[in-house]
MIROMI-509265 format. One record per atom (N, C-alpha, C, CB): x, y, z; residue in one letter. Coordinates in steps of 0.1 Angstrom, whole numbers, padded with zeros to 4 digits, always signed. Last residue first. Glycine has a CB too. Layout:
XYZA/...
This chain:
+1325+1181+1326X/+1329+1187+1334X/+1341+1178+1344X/+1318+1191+1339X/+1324+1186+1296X/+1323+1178+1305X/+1332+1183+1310X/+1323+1164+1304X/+1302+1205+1268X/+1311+1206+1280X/+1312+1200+1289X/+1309+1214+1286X/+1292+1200+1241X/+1289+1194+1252X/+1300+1198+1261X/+1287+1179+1250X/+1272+1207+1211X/+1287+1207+1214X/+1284+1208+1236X/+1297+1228+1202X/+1255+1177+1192X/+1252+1190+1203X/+1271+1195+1208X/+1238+1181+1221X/+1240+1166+1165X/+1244+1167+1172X/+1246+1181+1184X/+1251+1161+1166X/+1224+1142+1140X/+1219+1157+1147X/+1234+1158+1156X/+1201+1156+1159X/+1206+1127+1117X/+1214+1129+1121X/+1215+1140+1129X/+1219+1127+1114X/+1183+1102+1099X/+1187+1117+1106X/+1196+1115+1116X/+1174+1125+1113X/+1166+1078+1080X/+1175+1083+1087X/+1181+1090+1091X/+1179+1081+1087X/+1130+1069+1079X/+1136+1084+1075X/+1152+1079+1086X/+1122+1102+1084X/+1112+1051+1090X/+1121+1052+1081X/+1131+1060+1075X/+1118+1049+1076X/+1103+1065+1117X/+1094+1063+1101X/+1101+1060+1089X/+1085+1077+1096X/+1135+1074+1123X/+1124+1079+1123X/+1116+1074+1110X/+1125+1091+1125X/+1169+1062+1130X/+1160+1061+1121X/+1145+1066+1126X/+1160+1048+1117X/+1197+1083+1144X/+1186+1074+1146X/+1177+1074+1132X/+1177+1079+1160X/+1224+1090+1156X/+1220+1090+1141X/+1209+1080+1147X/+1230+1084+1127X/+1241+1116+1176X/+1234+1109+1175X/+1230+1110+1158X/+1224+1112+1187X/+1268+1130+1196X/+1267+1125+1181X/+1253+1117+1184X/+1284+1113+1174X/+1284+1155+1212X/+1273+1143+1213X/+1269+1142+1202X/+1261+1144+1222X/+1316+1166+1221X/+1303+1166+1211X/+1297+1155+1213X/+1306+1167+1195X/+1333+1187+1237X/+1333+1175+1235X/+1322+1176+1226X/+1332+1165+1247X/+1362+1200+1263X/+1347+1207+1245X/+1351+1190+1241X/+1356+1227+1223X/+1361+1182+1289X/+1361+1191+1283X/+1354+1193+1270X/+1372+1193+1282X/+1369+1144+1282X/+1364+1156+1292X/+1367+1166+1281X/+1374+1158+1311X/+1361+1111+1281X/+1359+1123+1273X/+1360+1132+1282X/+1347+1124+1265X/+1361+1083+1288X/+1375+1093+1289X/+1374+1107+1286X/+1386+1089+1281X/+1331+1075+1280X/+1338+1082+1293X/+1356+1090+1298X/+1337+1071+1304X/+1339+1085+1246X/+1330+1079+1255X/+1339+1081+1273X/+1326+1059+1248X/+1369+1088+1224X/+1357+1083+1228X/+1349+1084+1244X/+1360+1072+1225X/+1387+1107+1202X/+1387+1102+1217X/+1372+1098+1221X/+1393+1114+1228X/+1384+1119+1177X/+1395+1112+1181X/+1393+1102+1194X/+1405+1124+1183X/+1367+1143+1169X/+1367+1128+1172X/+1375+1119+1168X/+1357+1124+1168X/+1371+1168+1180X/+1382+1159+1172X/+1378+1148+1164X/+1393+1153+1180X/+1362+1170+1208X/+1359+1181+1197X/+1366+1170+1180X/+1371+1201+1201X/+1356+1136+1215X/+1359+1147+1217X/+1359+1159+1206X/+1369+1145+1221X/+1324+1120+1218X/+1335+1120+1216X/+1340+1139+1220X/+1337+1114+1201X/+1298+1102+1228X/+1303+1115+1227X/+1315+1114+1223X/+1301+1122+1239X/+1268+1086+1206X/+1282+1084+1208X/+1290+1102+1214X/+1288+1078+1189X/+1244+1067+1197X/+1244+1076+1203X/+1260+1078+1210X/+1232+1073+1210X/+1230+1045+1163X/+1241+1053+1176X/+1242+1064+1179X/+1255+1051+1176X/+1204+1040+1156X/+1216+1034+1155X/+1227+1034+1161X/+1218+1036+1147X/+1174+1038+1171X/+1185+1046+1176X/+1195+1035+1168X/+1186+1050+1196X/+1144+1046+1161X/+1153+1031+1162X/+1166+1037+1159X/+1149+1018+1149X/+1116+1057+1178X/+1129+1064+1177X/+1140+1044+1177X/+1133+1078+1196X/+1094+1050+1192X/+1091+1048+1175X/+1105+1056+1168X/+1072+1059+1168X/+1100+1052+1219X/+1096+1041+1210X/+1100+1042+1196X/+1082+1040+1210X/+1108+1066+1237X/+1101+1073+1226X/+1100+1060+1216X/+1109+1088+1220X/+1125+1064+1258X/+1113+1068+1260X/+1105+1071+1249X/+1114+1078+1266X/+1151+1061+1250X/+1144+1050+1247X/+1131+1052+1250X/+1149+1039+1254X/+1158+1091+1244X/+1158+1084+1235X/+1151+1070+1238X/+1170+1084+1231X/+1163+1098+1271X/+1156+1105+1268X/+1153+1098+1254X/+1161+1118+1268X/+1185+1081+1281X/+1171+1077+1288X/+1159+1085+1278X/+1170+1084+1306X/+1206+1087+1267X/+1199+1078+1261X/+1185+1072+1269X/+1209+1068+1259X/+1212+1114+1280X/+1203+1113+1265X/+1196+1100+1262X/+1211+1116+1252X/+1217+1101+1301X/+1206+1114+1303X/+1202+1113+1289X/+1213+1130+1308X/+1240+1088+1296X/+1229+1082+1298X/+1218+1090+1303X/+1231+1072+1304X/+1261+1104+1285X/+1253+1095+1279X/+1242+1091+1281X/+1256+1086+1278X/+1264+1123+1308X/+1257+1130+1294X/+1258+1117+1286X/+1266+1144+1285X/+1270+1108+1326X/+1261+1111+1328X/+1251+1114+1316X/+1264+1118+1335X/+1298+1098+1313X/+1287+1088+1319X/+1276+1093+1318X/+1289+1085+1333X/+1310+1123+1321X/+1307+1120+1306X/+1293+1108+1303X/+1322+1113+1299X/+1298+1150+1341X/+1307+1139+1335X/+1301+1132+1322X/+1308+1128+1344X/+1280+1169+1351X/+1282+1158+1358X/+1286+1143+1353X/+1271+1158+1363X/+1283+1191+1335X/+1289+1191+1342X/+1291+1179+1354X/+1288+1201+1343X/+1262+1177+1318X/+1279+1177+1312X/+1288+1182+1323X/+1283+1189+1297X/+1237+1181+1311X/+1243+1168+1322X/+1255+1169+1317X/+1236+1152+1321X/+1234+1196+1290X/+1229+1199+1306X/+1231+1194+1316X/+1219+1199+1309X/+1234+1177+1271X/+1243+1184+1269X/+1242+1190+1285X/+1241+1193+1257X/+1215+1161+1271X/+1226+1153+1275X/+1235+1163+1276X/+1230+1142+1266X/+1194+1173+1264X/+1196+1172+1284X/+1210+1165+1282X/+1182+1159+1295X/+1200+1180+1240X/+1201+1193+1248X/+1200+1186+1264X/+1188+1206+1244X/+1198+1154+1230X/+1211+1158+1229X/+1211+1176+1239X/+1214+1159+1210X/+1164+1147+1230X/+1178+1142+1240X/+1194+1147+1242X/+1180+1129+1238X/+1160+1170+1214X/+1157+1164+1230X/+1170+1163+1237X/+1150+1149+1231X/+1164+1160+1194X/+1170+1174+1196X/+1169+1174+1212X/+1161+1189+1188X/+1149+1134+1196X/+1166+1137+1190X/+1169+1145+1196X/+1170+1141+1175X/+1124+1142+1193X/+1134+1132+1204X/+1149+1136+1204X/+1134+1113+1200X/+1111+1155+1166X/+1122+1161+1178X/+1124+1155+1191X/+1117+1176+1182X/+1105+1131+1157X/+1115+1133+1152X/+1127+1144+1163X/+1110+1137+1138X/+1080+1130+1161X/+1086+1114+1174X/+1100+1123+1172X/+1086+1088+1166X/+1067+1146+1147X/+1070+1151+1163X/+1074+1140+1166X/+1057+1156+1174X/+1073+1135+1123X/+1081+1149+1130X/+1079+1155+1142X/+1078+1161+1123X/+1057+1115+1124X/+1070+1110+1124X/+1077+1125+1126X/+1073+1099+1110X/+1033+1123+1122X/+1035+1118+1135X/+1048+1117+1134X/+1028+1106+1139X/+1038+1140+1095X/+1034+1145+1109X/+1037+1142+1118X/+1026+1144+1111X/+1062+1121+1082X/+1050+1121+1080X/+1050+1129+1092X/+1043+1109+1079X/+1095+1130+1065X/+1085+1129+1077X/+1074+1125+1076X/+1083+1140+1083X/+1108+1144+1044X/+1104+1126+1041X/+1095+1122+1056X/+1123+1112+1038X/+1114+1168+1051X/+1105+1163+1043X/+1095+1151+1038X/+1110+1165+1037X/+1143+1165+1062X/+1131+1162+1074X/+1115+1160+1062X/+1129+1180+1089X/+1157+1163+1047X/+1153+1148+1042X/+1139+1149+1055X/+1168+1131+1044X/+1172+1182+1049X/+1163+1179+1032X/+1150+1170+1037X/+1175+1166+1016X/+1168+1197+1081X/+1176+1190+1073X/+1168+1186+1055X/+1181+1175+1085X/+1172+1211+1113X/+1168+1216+1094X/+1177+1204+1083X/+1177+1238+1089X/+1168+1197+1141X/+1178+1203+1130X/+1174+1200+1115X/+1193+1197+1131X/+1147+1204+1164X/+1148+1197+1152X/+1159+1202+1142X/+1135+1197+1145X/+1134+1226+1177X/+1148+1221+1182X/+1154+1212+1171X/+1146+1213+1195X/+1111+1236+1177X/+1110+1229+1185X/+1125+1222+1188X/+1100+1222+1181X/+1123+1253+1153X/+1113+1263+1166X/+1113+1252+1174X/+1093+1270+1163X/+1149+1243+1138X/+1133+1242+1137X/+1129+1254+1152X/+1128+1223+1139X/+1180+1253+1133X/+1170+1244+1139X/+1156+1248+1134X/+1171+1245+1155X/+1214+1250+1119X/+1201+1258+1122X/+1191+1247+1125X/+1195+1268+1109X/+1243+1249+1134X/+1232+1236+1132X/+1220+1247+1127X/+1227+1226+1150X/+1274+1273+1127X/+1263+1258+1139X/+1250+1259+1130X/+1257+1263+1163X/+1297+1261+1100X/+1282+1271+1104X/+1277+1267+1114X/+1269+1271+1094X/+1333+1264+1096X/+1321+1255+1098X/+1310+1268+1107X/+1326+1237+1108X/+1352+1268+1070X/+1345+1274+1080X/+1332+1265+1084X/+1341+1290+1075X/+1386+1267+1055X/+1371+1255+1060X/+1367+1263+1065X/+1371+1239+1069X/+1401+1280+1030X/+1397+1280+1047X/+1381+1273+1047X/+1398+1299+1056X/+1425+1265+1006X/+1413+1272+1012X/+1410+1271+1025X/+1402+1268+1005X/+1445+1254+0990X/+1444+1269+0994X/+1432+1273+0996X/+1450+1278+0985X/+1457+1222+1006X/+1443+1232+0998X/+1446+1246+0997X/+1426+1232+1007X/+1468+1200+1011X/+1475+1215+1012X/+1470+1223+1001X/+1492+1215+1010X/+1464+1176+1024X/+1466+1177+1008X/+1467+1191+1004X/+1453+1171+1000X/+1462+1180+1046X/+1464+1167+1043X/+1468+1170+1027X/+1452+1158+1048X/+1438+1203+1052X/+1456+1201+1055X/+1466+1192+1049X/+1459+1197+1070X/+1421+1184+1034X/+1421+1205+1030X/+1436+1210+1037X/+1403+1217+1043X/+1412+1168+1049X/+1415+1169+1039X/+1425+1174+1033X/+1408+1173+1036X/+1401+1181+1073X/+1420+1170+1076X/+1421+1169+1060X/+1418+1146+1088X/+1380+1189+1068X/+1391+1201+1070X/+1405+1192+1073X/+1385+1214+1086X/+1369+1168+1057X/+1369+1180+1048X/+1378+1186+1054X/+1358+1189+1045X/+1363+1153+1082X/+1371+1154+1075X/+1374+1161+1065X/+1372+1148+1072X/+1351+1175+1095X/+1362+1169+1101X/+1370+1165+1090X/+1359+1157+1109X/+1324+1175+1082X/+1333+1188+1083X/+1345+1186+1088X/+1327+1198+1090X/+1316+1151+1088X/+1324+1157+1076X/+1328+1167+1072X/+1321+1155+1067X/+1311+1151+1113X/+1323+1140+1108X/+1322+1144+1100X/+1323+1126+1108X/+1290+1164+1110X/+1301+1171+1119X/+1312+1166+1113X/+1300+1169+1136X/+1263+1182+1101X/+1275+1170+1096X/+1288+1170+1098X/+1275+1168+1084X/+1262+1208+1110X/+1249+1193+1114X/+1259+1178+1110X/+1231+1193+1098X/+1276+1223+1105X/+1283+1217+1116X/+1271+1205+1118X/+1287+1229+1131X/+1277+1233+1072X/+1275+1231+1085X/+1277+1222+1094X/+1267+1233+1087X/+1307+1248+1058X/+1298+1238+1059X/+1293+1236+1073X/+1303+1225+1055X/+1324+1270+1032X/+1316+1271+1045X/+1304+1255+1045X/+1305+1289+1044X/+1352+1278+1024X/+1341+1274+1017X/+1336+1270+1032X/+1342+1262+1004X/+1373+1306+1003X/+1368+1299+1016X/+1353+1290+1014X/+1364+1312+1029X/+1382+1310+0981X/+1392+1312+0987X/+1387+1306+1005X/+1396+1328+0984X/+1375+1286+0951X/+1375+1296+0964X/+1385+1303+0977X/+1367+1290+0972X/+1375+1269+0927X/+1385+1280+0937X/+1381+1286+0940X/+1395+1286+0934X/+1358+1253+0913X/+1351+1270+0918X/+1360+1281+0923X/+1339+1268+0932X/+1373+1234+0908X/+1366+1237+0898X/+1359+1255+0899X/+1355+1224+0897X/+1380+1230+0935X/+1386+1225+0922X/+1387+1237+0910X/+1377+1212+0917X/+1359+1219+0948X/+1373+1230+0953X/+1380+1236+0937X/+1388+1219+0963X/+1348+1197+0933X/+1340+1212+0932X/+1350+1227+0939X/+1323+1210+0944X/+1366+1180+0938X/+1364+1184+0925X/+1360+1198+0926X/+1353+1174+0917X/+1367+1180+0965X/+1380+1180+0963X/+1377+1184+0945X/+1388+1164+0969X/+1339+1172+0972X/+1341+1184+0978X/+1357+1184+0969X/+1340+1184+0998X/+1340+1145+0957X/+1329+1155+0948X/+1336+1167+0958X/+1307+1153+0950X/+1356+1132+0975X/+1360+1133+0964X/+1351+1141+0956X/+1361+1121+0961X/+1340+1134+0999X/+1355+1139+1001X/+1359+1141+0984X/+1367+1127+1010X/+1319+1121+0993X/+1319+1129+0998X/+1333+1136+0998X/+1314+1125+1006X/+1331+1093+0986X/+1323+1095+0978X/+1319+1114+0982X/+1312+1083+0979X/+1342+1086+1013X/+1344+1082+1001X/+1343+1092+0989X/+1335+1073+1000X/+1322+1086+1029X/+1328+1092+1031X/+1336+1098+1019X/+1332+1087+1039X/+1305+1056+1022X/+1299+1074+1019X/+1307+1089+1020X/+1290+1077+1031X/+1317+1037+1025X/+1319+1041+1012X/+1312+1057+1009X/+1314+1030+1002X/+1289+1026+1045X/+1302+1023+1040X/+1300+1030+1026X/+1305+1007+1040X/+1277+1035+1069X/+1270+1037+1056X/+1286+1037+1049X/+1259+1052+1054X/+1280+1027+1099X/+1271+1028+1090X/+1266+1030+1077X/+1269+1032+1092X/+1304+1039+1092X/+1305+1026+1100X/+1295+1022+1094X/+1304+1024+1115X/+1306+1067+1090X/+1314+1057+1080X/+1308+1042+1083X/+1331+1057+1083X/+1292+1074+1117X/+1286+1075+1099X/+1294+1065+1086X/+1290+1094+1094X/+1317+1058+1129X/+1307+1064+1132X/+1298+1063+1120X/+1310+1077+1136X/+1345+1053+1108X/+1337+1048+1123X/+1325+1054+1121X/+1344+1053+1140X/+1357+1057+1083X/+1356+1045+1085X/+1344+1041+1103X/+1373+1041+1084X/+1373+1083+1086X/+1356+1079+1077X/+1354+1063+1080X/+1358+1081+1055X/+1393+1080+1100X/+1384+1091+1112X/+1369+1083+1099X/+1390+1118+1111X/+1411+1069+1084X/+1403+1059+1100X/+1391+1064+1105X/+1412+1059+1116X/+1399+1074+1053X/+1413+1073+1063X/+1404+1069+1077X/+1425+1091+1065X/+1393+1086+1030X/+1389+1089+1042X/+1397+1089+1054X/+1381+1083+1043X/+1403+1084+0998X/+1403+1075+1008X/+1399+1085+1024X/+1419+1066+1006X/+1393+1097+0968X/+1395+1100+0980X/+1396+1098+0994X/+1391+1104+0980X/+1402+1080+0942X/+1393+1087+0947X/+1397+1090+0962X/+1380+1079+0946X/+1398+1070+0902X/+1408+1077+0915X/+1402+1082+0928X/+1414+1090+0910X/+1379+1065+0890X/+1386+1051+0892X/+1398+1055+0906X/+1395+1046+0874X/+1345+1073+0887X/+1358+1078+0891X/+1370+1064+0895X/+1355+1088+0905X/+1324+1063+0869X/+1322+1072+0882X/+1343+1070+0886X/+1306+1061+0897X/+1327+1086+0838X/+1319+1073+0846X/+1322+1080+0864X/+1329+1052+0842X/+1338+1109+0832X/+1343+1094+0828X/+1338+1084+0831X/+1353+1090+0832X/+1325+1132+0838X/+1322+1127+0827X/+1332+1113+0819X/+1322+1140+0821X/+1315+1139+0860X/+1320+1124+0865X/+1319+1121+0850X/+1311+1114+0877X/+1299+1159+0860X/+1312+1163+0876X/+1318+1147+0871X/+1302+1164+0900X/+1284+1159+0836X/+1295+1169+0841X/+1307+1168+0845X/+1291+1174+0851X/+1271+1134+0841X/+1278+1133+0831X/+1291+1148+0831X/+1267+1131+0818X/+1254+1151+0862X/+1260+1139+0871X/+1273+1136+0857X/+1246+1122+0875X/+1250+1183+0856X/+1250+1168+0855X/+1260+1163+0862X/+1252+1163+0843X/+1257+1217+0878X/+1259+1201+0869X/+1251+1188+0868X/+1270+1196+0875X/+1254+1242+0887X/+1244+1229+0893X/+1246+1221+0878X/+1222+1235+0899X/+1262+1267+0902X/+1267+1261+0894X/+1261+1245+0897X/+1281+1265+0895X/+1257+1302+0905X/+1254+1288+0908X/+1260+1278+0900X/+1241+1285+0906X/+1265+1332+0922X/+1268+1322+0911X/+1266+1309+0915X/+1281+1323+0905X/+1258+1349+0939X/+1264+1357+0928X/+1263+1348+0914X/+1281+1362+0932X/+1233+1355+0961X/+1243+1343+0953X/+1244+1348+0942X/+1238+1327+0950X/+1210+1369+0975X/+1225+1372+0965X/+1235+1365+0965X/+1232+1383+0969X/+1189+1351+0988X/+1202+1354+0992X/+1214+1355+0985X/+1204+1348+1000X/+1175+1350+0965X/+1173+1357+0972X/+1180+1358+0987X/+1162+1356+0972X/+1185+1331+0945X/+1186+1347+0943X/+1181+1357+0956X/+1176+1350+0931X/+1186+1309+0963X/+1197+1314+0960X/+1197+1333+0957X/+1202+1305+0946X/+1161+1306+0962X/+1167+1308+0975X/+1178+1313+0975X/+1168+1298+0981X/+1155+1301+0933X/+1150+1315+0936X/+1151+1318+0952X/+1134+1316+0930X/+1165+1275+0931X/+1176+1291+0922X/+1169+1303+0931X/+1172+1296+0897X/+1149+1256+0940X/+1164+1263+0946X/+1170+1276+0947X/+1173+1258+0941X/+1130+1256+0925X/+1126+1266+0946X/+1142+1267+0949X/+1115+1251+0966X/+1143+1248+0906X/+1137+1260+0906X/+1137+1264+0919X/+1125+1261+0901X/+1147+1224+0915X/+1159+1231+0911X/+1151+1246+0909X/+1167+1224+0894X/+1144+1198+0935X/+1137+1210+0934X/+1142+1223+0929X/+1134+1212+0945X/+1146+1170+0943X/+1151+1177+0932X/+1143+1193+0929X/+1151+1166+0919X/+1151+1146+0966X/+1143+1157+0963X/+1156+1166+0953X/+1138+1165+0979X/+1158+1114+0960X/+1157+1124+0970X/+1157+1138+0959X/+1172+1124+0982X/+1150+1089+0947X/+1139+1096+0955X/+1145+1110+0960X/+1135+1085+0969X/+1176+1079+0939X/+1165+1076+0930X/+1155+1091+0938X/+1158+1056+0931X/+1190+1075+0970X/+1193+1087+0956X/+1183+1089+0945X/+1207+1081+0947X/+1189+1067+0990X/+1178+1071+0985X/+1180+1079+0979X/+1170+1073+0993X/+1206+1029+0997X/+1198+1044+1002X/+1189+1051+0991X/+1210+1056+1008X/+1211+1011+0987X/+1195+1013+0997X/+1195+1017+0999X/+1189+1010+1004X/+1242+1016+0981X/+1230+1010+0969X/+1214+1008+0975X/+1236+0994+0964X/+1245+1051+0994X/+1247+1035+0995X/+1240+1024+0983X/+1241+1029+1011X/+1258+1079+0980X/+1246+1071+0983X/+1251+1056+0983X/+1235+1074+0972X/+1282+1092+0970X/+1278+1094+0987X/+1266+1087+0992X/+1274+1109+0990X/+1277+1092+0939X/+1288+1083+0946X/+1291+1085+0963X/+1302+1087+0938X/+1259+1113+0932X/+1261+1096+0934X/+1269+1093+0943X/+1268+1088+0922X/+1253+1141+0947X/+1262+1131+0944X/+1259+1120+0944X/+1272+1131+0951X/+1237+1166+0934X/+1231+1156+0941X/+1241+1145+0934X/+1213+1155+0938X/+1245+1198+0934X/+1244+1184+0926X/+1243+1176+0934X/+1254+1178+0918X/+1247+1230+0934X/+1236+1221+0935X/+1239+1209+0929X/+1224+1226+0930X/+1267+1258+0949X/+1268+1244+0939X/+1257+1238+0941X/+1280+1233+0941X/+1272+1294+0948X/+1269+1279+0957X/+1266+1268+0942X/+1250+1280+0971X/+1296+1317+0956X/+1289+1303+0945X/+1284+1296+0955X/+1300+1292+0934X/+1298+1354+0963X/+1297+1338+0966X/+1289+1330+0958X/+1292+1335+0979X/+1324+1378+0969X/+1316+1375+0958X/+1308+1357+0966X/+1329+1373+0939X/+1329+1388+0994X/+1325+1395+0983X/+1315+1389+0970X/+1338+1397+0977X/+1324+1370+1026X/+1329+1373+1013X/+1319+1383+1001X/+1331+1358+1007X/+1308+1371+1049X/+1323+1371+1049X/+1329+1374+1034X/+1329+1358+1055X/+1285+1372+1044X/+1287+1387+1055X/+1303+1385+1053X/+1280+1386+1077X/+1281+1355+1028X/+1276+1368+1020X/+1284+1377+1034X/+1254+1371+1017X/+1282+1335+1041X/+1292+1327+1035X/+1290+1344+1026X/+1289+1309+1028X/+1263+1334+1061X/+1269+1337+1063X/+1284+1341+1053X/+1268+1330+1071X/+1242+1334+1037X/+1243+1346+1048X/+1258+1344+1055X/+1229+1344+1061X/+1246+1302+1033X/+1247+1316+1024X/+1247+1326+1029X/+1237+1318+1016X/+1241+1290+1053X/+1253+1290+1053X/+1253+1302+1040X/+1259+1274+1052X/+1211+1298+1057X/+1221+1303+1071X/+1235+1301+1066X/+1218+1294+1088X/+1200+1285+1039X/+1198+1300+1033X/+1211+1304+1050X/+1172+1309+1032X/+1204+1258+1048X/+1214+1263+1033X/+1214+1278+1033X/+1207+1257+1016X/+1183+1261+1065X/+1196+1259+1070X/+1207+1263+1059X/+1198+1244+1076X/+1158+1262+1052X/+1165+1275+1059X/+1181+1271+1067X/+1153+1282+1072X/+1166+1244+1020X/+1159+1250+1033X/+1167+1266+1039X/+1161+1237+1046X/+1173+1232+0993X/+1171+1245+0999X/+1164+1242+1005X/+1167+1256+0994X/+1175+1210+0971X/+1165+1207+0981X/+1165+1218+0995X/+1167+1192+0986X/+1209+1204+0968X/+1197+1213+0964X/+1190+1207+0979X/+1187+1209+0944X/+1231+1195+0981X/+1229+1188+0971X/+1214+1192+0966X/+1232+1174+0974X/+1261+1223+0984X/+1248+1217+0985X/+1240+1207+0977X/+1242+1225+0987X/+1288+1243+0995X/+1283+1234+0984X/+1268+1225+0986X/+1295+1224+0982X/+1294+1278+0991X/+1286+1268+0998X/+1279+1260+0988X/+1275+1274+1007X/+1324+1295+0989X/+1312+1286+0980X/+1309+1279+0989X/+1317+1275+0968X/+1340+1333+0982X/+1334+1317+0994X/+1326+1308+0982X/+1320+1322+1012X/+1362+1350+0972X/+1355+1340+0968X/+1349+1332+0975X/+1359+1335+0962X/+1371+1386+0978X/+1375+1369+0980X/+1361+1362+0975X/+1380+1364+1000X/+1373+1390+0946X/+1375+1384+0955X/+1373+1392+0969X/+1386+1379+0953X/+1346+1390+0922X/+1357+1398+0926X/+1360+1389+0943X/+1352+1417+0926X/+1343+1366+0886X/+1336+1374+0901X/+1351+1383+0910X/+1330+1356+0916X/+1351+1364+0866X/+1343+1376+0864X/+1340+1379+0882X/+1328+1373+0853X/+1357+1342+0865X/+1367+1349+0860X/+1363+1365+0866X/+1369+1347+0842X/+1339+1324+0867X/+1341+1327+0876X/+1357+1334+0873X/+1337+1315+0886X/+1320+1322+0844X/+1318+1327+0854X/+1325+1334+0867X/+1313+1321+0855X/+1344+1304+0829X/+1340+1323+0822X/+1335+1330+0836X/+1321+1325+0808X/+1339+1285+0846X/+1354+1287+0847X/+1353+1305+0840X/+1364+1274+0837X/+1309+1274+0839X/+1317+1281+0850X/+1333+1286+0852X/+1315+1272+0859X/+1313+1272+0816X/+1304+1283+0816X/+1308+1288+0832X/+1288+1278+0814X/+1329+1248+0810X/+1333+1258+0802X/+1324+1275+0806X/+1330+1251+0786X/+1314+1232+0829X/+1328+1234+0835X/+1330+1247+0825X/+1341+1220+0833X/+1284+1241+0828X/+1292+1230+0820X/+1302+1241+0829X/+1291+1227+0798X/+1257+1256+0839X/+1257+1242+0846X/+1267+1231+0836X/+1238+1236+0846X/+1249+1284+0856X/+1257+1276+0847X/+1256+1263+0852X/+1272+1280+0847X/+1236+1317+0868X/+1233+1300+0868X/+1237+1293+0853X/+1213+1296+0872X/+1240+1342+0886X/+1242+1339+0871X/+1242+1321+0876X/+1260+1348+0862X/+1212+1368+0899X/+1221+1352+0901X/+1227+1348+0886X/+1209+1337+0907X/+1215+1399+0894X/+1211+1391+0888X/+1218+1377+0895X/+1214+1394+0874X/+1206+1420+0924X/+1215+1412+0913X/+1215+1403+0907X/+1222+1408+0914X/+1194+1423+0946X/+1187+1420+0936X/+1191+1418+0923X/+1179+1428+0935X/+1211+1452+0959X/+1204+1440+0964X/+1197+1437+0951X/+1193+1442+0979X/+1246+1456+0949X/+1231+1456+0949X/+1223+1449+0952X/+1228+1459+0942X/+1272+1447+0979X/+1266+1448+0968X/+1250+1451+0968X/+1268+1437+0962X/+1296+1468+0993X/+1281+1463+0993X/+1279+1460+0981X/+1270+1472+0997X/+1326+1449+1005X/+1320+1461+0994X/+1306+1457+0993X/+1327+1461+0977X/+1336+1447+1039X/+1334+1442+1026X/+1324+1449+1016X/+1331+1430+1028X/+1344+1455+1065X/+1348+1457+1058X/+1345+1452+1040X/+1356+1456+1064X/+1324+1435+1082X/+1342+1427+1080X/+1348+1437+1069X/+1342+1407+1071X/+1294+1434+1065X/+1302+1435+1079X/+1314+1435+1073X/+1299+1423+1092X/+1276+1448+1041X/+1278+1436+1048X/+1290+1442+1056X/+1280+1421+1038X/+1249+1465+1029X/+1260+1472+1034X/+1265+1458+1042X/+1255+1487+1045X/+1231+1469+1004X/+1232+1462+1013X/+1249+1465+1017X/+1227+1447+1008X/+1208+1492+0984X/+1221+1487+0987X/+1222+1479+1000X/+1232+1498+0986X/
């Protein structure tokens, strides 16, 4: 037996995972689970950062779903939907072994059995900068698969990590904005031993391109160490740490406030350092929570 925190009922360790993949199998499934209900949503390709939002998303709730679909409609037409990793077995058996009560891993003809959606989830200013800026319509496309799968799994809490900060932002302006009955929880970053944040796509690395890759984590921990010497500082402490590395093609390096609302030297106090750079073609994302002083 497994004894979890917060007052919550143990379950047996080694419970069957129940894995559905039609709206009619999940809606039986999820008649049957006991509350409260969390869901960690994911587009497969399990690591140890998915197995940290499952643990967590097991010490706070009773029962928990996680989802596996790999969204269209969050990919640019050059990005890398065709290619990105489908590993549905190494999935289920990460799942089962962090007592995931329930999966639910759809067709794309499933979650979008009209085509691709004529109604959709506008983002609003906050999707439009940063990551939005860059990869138009991703926000988009993100907000609207998290607002189906709410949907469809009702939860009572759903847990995302904080690696993807701007969309844990918006997911949770969502979630007020449209008067969800659910609680956003955001996970911090899990990392690598060298600092690298756990991500699908670190896979798409070559060797040399995973050690140029921990620059990143780098530079966001001196930029973070340079916070009590202002905002100025914690830019250009990371961005010294970033042009030192060549084979790093930095798209943007940006602090804002916890919110991101407020930009670059006006920034004081809980603040966040945002970096997206390309590696060996690989594009990654990372950030750091930054105290200015």
């Amino acid at each position: 037996m497994i004894t979890h925190e917060y007052g919550k009922q143990p379950r047996v360790n080694g419970a069957q995972t129940e894995v559905v993949s039609t709206r009619e199998a999940l809606r039986a499934a999820r008649r049957r689970l006991r509350s409260e209900v969390a869901v960690v949503m994911t587009m497969g390709a399990l690591h140890d950062g998915h197995a940290t939002l499952l643990r967590a998303a097991r010490e706070r709730a009773q029962s928990v779903i996680a989802t596996i679909f790999v969204n269209p409609m969050q990919f640019g037409p050059t990005e890398d939907f065709a290619k990105y990793p489908r590993p549905l077995d190494a999935d289920l058996e990460l799942c089962r072994h962090e007592d995931v009560d329930l999966v639910f891993a759809p067709s794309t003809e499933t979650m979008y059995p009209n085509g691709t959606p004529a109604v959709r989830v506008h983002p609003g200013p906050l999707g439009e900068i940063l990551e939005g800026a860059s990869r138009r319509g991703h926000f988009a496309g993100v907000l609207t698969v998290v607002l189906k799968l709410l949907h469809l799994t009702r939860p009572e809490v759903a847990f995302f990590g904080e690696k993807d900060f701007q969309q844990l932002a918006l997911i949770r302006a969502m979630v007020v904005d449209m008067d969800l009955p659910v609680e956003i929880v955001g996970v911090p970053i899990a990392r690598e031993p060298d600092g690298l944040a756990r991500s699908s796509r670190n896979q798409y690395l070559s060797p040399a391109d995973r050690e140029v890759a921990g620059t990143l984590s780098r530079a966001l921990m001196a930029g973070a160490e340079a916070g009590a010497s202002g905002a100025d500082a914690v830019l250009k402490t990371a961005s010294d740490v970033l042009a030192a590395q060549p084979a790093v093609e930095l798209d943007q390096l940006v602090l804002a406030d916890a919110s991101l609302r407020a930009f670059g030297p006006a920034v004081t106090g809980s603040a966040r350092l945002l970096v997206a750079a390309r590696v060996g073609g690989t594009r990654l994302i990372d950030n750091i929570a930054v105290e200015i002083g």
